[in-house]
C-alpha positions in Angstrom: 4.1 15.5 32.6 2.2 14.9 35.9 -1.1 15.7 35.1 0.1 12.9 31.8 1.7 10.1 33.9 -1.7 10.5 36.7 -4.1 10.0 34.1 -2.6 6.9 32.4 -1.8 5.5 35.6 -5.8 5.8 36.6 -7.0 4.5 33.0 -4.1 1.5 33.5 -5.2 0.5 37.0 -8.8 0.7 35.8 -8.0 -1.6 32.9 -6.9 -4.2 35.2 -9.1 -4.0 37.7 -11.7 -5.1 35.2 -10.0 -8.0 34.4 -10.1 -8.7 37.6 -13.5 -8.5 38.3 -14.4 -10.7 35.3 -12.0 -13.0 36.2 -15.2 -16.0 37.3 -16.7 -15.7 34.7 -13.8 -16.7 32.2 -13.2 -20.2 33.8 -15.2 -22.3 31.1 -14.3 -21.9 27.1 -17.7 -20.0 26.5 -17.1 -17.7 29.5 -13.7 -17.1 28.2 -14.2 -16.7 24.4 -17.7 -15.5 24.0 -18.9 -14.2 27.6 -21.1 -16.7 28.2 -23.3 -15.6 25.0 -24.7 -12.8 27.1 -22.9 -9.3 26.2 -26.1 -6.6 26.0 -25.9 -4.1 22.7 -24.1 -1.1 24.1 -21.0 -3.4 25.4 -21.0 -5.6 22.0 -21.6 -2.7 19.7 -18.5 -0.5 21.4 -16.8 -4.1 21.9 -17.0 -4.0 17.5 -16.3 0.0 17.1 -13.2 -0.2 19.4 -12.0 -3.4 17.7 -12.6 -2.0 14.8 -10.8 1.7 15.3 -7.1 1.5 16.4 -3.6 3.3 16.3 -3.8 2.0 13.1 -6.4 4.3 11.9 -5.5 7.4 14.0 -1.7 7.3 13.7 -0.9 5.4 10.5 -4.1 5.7 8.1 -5.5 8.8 9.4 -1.8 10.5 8.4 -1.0 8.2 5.5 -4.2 8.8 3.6 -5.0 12.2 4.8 -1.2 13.5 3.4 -2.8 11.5 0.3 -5.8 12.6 -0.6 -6.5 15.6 1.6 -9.8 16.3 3.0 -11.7 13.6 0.6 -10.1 11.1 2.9 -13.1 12.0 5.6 -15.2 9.5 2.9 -13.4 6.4 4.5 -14.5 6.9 7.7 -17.9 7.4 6.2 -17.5 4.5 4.2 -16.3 2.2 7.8 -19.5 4.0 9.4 -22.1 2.7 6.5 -20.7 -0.4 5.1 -18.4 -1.5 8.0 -20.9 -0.9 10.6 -24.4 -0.5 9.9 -24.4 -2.7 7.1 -21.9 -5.3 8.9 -24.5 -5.6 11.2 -28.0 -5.4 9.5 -26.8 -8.2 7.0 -24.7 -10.2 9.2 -25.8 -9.7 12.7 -28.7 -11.6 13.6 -27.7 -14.7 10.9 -24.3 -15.2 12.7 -26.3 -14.4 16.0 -28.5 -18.0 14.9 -27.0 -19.6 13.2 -23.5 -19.9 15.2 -25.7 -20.8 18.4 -27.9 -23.0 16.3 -24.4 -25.2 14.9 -22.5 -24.6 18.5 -19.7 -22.4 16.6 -17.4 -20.9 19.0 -15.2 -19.3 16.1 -15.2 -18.5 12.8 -12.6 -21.6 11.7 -15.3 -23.6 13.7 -18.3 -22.1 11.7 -16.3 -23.4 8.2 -15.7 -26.3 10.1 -19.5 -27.4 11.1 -20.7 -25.5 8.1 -18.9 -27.0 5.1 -18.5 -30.5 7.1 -14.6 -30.4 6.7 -11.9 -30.5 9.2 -9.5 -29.5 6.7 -11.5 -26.5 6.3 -11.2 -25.7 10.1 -7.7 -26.3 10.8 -6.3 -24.2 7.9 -8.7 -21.4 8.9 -7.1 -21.3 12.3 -4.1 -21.2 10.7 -4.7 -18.4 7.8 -6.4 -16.5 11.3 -3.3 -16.8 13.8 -0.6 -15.9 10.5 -2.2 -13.1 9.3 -3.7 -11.8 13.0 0.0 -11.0 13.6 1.3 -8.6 10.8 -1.8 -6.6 12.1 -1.1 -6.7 16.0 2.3 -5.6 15.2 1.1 -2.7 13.5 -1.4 -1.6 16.3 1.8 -1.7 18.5 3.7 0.4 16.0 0.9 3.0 16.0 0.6 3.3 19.9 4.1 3.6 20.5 5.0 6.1 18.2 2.0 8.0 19.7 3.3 7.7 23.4 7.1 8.3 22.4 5.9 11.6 21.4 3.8 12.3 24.5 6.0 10.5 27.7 9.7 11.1 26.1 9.8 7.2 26.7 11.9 4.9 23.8 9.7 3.1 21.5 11.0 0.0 22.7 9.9 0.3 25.8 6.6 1.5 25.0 6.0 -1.6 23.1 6.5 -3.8 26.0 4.5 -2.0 28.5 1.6 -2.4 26.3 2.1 -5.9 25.6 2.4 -6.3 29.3 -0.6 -4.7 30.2 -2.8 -6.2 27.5 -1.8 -9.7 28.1 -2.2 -9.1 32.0 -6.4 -8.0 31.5 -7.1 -10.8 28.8 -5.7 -13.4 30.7 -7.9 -12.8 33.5 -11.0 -11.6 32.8 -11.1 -13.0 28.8 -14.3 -11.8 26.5 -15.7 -10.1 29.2 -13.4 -8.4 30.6 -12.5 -6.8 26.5 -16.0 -6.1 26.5 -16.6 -4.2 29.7 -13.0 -2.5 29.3 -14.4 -1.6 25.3 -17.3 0.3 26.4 -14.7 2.2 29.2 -12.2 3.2 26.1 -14.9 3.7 23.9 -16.1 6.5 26.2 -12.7 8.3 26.2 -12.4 7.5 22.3 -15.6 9.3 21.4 -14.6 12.4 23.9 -11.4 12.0 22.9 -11.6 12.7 19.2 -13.9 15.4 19.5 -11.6 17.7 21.7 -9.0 16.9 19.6 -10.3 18.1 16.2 -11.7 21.3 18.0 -7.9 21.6 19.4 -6.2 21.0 16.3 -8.4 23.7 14.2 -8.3 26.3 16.9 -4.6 26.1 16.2 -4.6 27.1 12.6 -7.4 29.7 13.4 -10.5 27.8 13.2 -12.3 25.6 10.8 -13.1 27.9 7.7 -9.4 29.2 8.3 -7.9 25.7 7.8 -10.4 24.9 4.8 -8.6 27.8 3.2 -5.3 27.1 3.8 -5.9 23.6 2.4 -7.6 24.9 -1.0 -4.8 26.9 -1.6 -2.2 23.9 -1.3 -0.8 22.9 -5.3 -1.0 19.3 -5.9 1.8 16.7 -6.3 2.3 16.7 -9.4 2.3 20.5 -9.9 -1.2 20.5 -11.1 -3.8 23.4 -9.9 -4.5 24.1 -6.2 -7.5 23.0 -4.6 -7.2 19.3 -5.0 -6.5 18.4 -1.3 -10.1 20.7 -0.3 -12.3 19.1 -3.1 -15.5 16.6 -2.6 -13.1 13.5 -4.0 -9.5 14.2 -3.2 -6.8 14.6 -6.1 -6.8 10.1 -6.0 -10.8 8.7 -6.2 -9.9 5.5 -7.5 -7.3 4.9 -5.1 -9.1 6.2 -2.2 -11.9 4.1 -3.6 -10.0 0.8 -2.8 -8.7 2.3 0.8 -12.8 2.5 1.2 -13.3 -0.7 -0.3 -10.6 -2.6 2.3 -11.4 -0.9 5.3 -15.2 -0.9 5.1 -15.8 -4.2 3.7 -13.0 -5.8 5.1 -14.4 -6.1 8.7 -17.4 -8.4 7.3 -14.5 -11.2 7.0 -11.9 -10.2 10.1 -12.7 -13.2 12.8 -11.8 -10.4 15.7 -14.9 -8.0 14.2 -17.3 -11.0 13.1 -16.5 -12.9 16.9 -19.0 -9.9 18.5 -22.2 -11.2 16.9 -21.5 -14.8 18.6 -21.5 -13.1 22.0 -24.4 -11.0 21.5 -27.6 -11.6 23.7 -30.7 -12.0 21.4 -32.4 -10.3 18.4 -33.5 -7.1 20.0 -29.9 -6.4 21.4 -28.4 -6.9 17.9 -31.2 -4.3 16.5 -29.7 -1.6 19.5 -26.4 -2.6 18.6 -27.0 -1.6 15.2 -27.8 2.1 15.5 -25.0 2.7 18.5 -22.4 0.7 16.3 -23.0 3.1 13.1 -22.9 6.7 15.3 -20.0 5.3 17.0 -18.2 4.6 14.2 -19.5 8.0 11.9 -18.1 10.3 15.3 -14.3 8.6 15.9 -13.7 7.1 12.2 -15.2 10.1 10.5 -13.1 12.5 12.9 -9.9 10.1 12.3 -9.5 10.7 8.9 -11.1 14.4 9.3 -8.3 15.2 11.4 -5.4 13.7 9.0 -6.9 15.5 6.0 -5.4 18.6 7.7 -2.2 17.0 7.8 -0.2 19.0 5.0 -1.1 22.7 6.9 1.5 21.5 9.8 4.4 21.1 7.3 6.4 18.4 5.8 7.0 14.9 7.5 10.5 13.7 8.3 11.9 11.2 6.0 13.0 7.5 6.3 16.7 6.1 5.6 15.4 5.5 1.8 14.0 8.6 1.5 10.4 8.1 2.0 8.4 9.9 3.8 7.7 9.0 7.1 3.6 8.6 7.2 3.1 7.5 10.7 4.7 10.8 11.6 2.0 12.6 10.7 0.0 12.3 13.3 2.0 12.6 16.4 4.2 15.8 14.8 0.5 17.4 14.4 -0.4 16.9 18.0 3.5 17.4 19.2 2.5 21.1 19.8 -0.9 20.8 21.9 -1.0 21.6 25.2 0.1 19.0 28.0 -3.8 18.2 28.6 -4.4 17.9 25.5 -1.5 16.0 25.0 -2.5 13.6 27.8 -6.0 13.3 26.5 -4.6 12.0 22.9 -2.5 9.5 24.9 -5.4 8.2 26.6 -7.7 8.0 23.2 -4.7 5.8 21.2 -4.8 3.9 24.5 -8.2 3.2 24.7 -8.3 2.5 20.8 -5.5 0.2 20.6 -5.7 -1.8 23.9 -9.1 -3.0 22.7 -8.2 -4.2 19.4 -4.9 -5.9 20.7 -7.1 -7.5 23.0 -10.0 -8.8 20.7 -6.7 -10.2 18.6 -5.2 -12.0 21.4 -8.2 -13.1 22.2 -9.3 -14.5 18.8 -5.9 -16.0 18.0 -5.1 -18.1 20.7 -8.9 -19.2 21.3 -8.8 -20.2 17.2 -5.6 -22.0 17.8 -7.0 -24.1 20.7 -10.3 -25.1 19.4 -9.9 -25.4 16.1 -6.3 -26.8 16.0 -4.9 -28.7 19.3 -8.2 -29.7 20.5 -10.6 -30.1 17.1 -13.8 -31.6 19.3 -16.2 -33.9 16.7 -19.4 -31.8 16.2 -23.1 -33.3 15.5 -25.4 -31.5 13.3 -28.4 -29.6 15.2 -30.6 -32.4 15.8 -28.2 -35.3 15.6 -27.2 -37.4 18.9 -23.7 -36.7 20.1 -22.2 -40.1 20.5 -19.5 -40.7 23.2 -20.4 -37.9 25.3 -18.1 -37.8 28.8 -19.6 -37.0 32.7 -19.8 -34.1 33.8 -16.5 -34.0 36.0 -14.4 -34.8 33.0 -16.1 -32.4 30.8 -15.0 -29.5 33.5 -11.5 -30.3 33.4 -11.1 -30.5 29.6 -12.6 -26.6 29.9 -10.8 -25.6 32.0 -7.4 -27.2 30.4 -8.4 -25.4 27.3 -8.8 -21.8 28.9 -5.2 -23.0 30.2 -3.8 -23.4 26.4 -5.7 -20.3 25.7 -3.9 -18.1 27.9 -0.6 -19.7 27.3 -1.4 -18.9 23.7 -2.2 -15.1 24.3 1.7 -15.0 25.9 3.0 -16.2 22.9 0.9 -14.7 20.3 1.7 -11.7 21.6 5.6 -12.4 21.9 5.7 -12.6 18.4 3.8 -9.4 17.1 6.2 -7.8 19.7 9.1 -9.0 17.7 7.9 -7.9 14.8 6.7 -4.6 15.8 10.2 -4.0 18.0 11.1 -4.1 14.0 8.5 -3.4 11.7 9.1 -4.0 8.2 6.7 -1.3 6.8 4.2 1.5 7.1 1.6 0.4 9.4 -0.7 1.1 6.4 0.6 -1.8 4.5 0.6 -4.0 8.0 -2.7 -3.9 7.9 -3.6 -4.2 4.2 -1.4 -7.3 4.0 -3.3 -8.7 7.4 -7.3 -7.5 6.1 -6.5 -8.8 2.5 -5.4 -12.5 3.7 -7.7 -12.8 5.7 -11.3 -11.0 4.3 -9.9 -12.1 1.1 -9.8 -15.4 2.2 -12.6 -15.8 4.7 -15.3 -12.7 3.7 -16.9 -14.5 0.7 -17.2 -18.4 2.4 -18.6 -16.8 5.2 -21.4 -14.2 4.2 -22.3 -17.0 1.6 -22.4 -19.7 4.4 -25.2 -17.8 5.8 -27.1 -16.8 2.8 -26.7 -19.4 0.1 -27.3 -23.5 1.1 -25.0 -23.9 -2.4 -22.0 -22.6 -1.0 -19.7 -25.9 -1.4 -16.5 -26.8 0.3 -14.7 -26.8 -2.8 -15.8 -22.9 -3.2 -14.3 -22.4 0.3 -10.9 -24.1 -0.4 -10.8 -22.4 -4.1 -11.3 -18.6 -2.1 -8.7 -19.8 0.9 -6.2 -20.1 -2.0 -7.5 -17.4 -3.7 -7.5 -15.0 -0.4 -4.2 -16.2 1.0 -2.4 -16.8 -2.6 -3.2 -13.8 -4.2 -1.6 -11.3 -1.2 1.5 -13.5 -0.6 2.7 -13.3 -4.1 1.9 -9.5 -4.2 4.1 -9.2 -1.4 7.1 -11.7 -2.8 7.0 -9.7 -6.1 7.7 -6.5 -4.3 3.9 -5.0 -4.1 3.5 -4.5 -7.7 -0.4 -3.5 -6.7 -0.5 -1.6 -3.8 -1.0 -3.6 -0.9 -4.7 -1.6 -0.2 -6.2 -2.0 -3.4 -4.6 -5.7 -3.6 -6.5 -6.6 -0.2 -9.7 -4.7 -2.2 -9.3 -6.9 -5.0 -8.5 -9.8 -2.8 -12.1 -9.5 -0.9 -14.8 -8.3 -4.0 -13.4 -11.2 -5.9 -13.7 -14.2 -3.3 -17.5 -13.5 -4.2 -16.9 -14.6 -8.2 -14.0 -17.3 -6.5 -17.0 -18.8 -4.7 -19.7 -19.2 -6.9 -17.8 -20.7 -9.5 -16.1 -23.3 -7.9 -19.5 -24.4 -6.2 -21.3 -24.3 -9.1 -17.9 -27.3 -10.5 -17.9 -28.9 -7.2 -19.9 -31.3 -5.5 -22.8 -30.6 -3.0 -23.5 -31.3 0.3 -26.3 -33.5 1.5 -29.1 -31.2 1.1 -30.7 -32.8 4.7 -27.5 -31.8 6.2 -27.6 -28.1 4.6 -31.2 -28.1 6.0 -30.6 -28.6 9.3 -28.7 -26.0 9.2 -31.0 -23.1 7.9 -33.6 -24.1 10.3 -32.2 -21.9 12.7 -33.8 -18.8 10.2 -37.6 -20.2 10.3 -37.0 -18.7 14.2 -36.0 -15.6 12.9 -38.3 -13.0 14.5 -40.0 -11.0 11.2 
């Protein structure tokens, strides 16, 4: 318990002394939100992979999905390495990288905003972003309390708070780059982290070609043959198909994950980025769901009140038996993992919420004259009023993903399906097309907004009839139709305007 409570203590005191350090740099909005648009490739890319890679992959879908569909489920974190990262950032990367910078976009409800010339647009963004951001904080908070429940002895409860504490108390002072810096620190421990586990958890059921054994000769479900839980695709492809589609794809439309390009130096960064991004995400995604494919060889999960099993279980009752080191070394990996994505939500919530909803500045098109600009002196205090609403906002965006995660309504599973469906359903298509295509209409962005948002509510108010994964799948690949359509019915906009725009791309280094 020592060698436990020293560790923490050292990564915790670490943590905020970070904050601290980057605490001058977060006095103006672009300080605050986006680091001054200077973050080199090796913070941003393990800013994106520990955003990206939670308690909500190595507690709940590491155990929920590797109970599912065995040692197949190692194919999601494959699929978050190739589609979520490398191909995240070769097809989005340097676009967002311009063409936010070329339009002054400091988020993504902003970038509909300026893009699609609507103010609608922007202020329901921010509100579809700081709705659905919540389901999915409360379900990091889940994971990483259940995780250091089992290793401290401490009530959930309490654990809950402490985190919330301790997140709110780094982001508030140091903002973006303070995450950032603090990312590439728990990013470190995640990557060393997940490796010693693995090699741990093997050596205890007598090495790797041992536990591939064991798992071949586990019977299926159903009561079909054995083997299924051991085999290239996993007793459930099409379902697992859709847990690959969600998680992998999803991230091209999550404002938290899409937010890193904005802050990114230049072109030659993003190119780094890319390669340490993907072999970051291959290592602790790919050993995530490696490790939870061996869940079943540790015995049966305890059950729920209704009589479910309990999924998010899995996970800690696997590593329940490791020694104390070990033990402590877990701790600190959830840790690292979940701190950074609570804090790139926070972040992104309350900085949506203030820009793009209490104060919605008027924008001129690259190239236009702003009219009614203010001195210098004024301009200063308006920044630094709105880091002050941002901050106040990060209290009480996370006071409410407390509440709910003090009571969580479901498997952190279906937290974050509901959360990635809304919004990449909603967002994913409007966006990658706002890059790409100059027909993209606003009509096309309202009709996927109702689309997104409409289609994962009303699965949820009729009880999940489609499971809330594959309805978050279904949610994102059809935006794409949603979109073309409804521009293709509604009218354009000025094709000058739309052009000043894509100029930022005849920069683009070839």
């Amino acid at each position: 318990m020592f060698i436990k409570i020293l560790l923490t203590i050292v990564f915790l005191a670490i943590t905020v002394a970070v904050g601290v350090f980057s605490r001058k740099q977060a006095r103006s909005v672009d300080g605050f939100v986006l680091g001054g648009r200077s973050v080199g490739p090796w913070l941003t890319a393990f800013a994106y992979g520990t955003s990206y890679f939670s308690a909500v992959v190595f507690v709940g879908y590491a155990g929920q999905f590797g109970w599912k569909y065995g040692l197949s489920s190692t194919w999601i974190g494959v699929g978050n390495a190739v589609i979520g990262s490398l191909l995240a950032w070769l097809l989005l990367g340097r676009r967002t990288k311009l063409m936010t910078q070329h339009i002054d976009s400091r988020t993504m409800p902003d970038f509909f905003g300026t893009r699609y010339q609507s103010q609608g647009l922007r202020v329901t963004a921010s509100v579809i972003a700081f709705v659905f951001l919540i389901p999915y904080t409360a379900g990091v908070y889940k994971g990483i309390s259940t995780l250091f429940e089992m290793g401290f002895g401490i009530p959930y409860q309490y654990c809950v708070i402490i985190m919330a504490v301790l997140t709110a108390v780094y982001v508030i002072l140091g903002g973006y780059k303070a995450t950032a810096m603090n990312d590439f620190i728990q990013g470190i421990i995640m990557l060393f982290g997940i490796v010693c586990v693995i090699a741990a958890v093997l050596s205890a059921q007598g090495g790797l070609s041992a536990a591939f054994e064991k798992m071949s000769q586990l019977p299926a479900d159903d009561g079909g043959g054995n083997g299924g839980f051991a085999s290239l695709w996993g007793p459930d492809p099409w379902n697992l198909l859709g847990v690959v589609v969600l998680t992998s794809l999803g991230t091209w439309g999550l404002p938290q994950m899409v937010g890193k390009f904005y802050s990114i130096t230049d072109e030659s960064a993003i190119r780094r980025g890319t390669i340490i991004s993907t072999l970051f995400a291959f290592i602790v995604a790919g050993g995530c769901y490696f490790l939870g494919g061996f869940g079943r060889l540790f015995g049966m999960p305890p059950t729920l009140p209704n009589g479910r099993l309990d999924f998010d279980s899995i996970i800690p009752s696997m590593l329940a038996s490791l020694p104390d080191f070990m033990i402590a070394l877990v701790v600190l990996l959830v840790l690292s993992a979940s701190m950074s994505t609570l804090a790139s939500l926070v972040l992104t919530s309350s900085s949506t919420m203030t820009l793009d909803l209490i104060y919605r500045d008027k924008k001129s098109l690259p190239g236009e004259v702003e009219e009614g600009s203010i001195d210098d002196v004024v301009a200063e205090r308006v920044e630094r009023r709105k880091v002050v609403i941002m901050r106040v906002l990060i209290v009480f965006f996370i006071t409410i993903s407390l509440l709910i995660a003090l009571n969580p309504p479901t498997f952190i599973a279906q937290l974050m399906g509901i959360s990635w469906g809304a919004l990449a359903g909603a967002f994913l298509a409007p966006f990658m097309l706002g890059l790409y295509w100059r027909g993209a209409t606003k009509g096309g962005v309202w009709a996927c907004f109702v689309w997104g948002v409409g289609l994962t509510v009303v699965n949820m108010l009729l009880g999940n009839p489609m499971n809330p994964i594959n309805c978050g799948a279904v949610a994102m690949v059809g935006g794409f139709v949603v979109v073309v359509v409804a521009s293709l019915l509604t009218p354009k906009l000025s094709e000058k305007d739309v052009e000043l725009m894509f100029n930022c791309y005849k920069k683009m280094k070839r």
